[in-house]
VEXMIVO-459814 format. One record per residue (C-alpha): x, y, z; residue in one letter. Coordinates in pm, whole numbers, plus 50000, padded with zeros to 5 digits. Each point is the difference from the previous one (the first is absolute). Layout:
BEGIN
XYZA...
//
This chain:
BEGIN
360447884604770X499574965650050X503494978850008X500724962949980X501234981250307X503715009650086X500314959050113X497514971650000X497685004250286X500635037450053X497365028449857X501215035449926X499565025350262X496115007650057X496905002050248X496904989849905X498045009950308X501095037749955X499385001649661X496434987450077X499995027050298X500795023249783X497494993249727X497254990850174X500365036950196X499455017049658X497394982349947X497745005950313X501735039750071X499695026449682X502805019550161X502774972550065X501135002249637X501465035450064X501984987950304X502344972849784X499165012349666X503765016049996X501244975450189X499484965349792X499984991449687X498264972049767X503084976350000X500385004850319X497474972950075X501174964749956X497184981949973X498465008949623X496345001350056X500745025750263X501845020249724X497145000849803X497915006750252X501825031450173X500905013349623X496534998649947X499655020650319X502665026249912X497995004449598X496815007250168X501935028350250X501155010949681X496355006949895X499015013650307X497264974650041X499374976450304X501494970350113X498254973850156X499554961249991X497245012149687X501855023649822X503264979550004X498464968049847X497555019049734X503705018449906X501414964450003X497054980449787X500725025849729X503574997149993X499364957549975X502184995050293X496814995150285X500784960349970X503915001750003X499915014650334X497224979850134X496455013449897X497825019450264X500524978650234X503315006250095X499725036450017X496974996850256X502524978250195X502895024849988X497525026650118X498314978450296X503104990850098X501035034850150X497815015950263X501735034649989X503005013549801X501705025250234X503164974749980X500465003149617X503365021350011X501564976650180X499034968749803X500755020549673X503545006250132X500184963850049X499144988249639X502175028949915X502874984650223X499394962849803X500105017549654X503425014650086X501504970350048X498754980749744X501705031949809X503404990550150X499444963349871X499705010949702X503015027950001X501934969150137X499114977849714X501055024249757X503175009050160X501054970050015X498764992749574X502335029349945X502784979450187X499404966349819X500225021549659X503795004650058X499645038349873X503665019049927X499055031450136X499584989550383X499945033950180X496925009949764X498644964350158X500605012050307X498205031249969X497094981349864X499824980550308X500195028950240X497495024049784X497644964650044X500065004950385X500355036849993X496695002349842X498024971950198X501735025450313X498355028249862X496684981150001X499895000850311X500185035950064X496405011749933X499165034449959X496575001850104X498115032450011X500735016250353X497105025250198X501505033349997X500044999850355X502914977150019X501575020249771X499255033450209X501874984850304X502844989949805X500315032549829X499355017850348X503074979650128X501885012649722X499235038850057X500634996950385X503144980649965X500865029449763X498715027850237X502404985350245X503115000049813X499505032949755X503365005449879X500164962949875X499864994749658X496944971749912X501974978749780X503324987449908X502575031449991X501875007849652X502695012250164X499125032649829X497995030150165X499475014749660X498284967149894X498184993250329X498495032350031X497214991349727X500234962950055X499935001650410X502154963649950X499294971849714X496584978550161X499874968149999X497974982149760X501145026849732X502254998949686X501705026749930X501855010249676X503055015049943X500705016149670X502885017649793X501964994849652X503614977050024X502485015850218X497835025150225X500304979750295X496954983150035X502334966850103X501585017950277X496955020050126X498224967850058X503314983250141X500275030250232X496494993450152X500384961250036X503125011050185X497885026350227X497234972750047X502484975350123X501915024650209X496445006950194X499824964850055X498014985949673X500284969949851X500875007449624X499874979549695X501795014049655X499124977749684X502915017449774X499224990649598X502585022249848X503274995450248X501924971950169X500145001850366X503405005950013X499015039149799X497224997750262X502244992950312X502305025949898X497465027149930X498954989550368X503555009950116X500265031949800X496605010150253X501724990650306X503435010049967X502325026449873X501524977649704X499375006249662X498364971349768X501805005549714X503214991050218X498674974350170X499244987349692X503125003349868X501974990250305X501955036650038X498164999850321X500444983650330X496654988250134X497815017150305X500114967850203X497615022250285X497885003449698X499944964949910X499714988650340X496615027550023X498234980149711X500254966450100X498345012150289X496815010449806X497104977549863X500475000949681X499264976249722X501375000449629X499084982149716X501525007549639X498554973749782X499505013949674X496395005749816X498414981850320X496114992649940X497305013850250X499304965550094X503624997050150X500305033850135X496524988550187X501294964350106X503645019150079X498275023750215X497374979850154X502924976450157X502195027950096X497045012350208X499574969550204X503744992950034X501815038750077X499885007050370X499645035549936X496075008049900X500365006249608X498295034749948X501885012449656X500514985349651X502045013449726X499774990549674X502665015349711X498084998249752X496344996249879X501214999849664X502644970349996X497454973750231X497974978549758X496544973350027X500484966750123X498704986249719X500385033149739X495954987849887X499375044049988X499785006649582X502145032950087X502645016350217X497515026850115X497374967050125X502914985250184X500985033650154X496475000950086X499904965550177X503295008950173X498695034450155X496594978750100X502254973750196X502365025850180X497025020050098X498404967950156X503324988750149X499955029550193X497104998150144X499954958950034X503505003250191X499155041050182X503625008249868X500835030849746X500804990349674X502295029149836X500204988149657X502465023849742X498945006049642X501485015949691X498625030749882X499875001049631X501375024049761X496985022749991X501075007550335X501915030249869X503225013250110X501415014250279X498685021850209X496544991449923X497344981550244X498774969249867X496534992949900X498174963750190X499434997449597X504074990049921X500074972450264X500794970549695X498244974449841X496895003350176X497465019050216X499224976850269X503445009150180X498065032550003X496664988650147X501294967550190X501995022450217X499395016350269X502775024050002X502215010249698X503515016450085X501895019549720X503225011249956X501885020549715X503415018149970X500105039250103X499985021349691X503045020450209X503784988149892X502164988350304X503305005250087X501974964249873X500534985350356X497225015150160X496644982850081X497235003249797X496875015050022X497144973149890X496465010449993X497004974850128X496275004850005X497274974550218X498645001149617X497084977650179X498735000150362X496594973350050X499815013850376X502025035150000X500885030649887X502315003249657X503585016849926X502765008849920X503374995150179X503835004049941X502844979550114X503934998749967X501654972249813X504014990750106X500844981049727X503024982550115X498044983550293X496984996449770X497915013950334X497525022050009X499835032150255X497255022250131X500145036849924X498435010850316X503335002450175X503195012849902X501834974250218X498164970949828X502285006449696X503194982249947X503515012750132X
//
């Protein structure tokens, strides 16, 4: 990418001499290709002979043929670019000029470092087109500007293939650390024994899926774990599509306190100041703007991380099916659900949080008292294969006494690293709160 000046007398970000390093080490050594070949790409060059030359490089690793001062210029002369980046000649100099190559990394990393900021130049220049333009809808601006450095941030992070001996002693640390604390659960808690007995705690890095039809409780059984989470001393995030965060707040209250929501609501009720006083203790984050893109989510998410004290470990989003596409380009609902399920899977693992994202079920889901199939999750598959675990729930076929908590059903319908079940819990309505079955005592008085 080569750029104009910025201001008269100044060059964009670049170094020649390491770009010659670089090129005239895969020139005299047939193995230094493999050491940067992940590493840098064409563009990243400034200078545009040494494009040529290095993609010229990268076509002939492509054919699995050698690559030397000979092959490069014979692959050159029949492309018609030999003269444009200076005949023969200079590729004998670039290869003279370097003795030995056992420094290419580092000078690689240094062209890589130039192109990177000649990529913020240019993010720069277009932010501030955007801003010239006068556009209306200035928090979409905004986002623009921030997914511009987000992604040149990303850049940076390169996944490079790792010897599995690294990744022994970091799974070995894993194992002991386990060995030493074996009543621990790995992950992040739900707050539910039933639920961590398959999933041993949500994992970082992994989105999970919570599914049910309206009104089984898939709202508050998500709610409930963000509250567990926090209570254990993790930062929580809760991107709510379908209710204000006033309805959020309150079903909040309902999970610490005795009062009921529908009073609360209503004002019948006097509030549980001790319970109020309990959640602004607890790092928690809400956000309630309606059909939200991925791209804000992201950007939403992304700054909440770097500002919140507490470590962020837990996202909730409610729901999959209200978020849309930044720019809605998908030719169908089931493509954008796609391209939603694809970012929240990557989110997780750019960010090592747990993304629990809720989903409708849809009407082939049955009625109650029957276990849902991965098959009804709606509108599209990938919320079945993105995920890495895919929660259920569905009303008890039993009838309840009116007043008395309900019995809801849930299955781990999915597990990518467990076992897979099925599970029971109570639901007390008027507290919207969810309670284990394991213990008489958990249930309401």
């Amino acid at each position: 990418m080569t750029l104009a000046p910025s201001s008269p007398g100044r060059s964009a970000p670049h170094d020649g001499d390491a770009e010659r390093y670089v090129l005239g080490s895969v020139l005299i050594d047939r193995d230094a290709i493999y050491k940067i070949a992940d590493v840098l790409r064409v563009d990243d060059f400034y200078v545009g002979r040494h494009q040529r030359i290095y993609a010229t490089a990268l076509e002939l690793l492509e054919r699995r043929e050698r690559i030397d001062p000979l092959t490069v210029q014979m692959e050159l002369a029949r492309r018609e670019e030999l003269d444009r980046v200076g005949g023969a000649a200079y590729l004998r100099e670039l290869a003279e000029a370097i003795p030995v190559s056992v420094e290419i990394e580092r000078y690689a990393q240094r062209v890589r470092s130039r192109s990177l900021l000649r990529r913020l130049l240019a993010a720069a220049r277009d932010i501030a087109a955007d801003a010239y333009d006068e556009p209306t809808d200035i928090p979409l601006t905004l986002d623009r500007a921030e997914q511009r450095i987000f992604a040149l941030r990303d850049e940076t992070i390169n996944a490079q293939l790792r010897h599995i001996k690294a990744a022994l002693e970091t799974n070995y640390e894993q194992i002991s650390d386990r060995l030493d604390h074996p009543y621990e659960l790995s992950g992040i808690s739900s707050g539910f024994r039933e639920i961590d007995l398959y999933t041993e705690g949500f994992a970082r890095g992994d989105l999970v899926v919570l599914a049910a039809r309206p009104s089984v409780g898939k709202t508050s059984l998500a709610l409930g774990i963000a509250y567990q989470a926090a209570r254990q001393g993790t930062g929580v995030l809760v991107f709510s599509l379908e209710m204000d965060v006033k309805q959020i707040v309150t079903r909040f209250l309902g999970l610490t306190g005795q009062a009921n929501i529908l009073t609360l609501r209503t004002g019948t009720d006097v509030l549980d100041t001790s319970a109020a006083d309990a959640l602004t203790r607890l790092p928690i984050l809400i956000d309630d703007t309606p059909g939200i893109s991925v791209m804000e989510l992201r950007t939403k998410a992304r700054r909440a991380l770097s500002r919140m004290s507490t470590p962020v470990g837990l996202i909730v989003v409610d729901y999959l099916q209200l978020m849309r596409t930044a720019g809605g380009e998908e030719e169908n609902r089931v493509q954008e659900i796609a391209t939603i399920t694809r970012n929240l899977k990557s989110l997780a693992r750019e960010l090592n949080v747990v993304v629990l994202a809720l989903s409708q079920l849809s009407r082939a889901a049955g009625d109650a008292g029957h276990e849902p199939k991965l098959s009804t999750l709606r509108e599209s598959g990938s919320i079945e294969q993105d995920s890495d675990q895919v929660i259920m729930l569905w009303r008890g076929g039993d009838e309840t006494v009116p007043g008395a908590p309900k019995l809801i059903k849930g299955s781990i319908a999915k597990n990518r690293n467990g076992p897979t079940g099925i599970f029971e819990l109570y639901f007390e309505a008027e507290q919207a709160r969810f309670f284990s079955r394991a213990r008489e005592d958990d249930l309401p008085v």
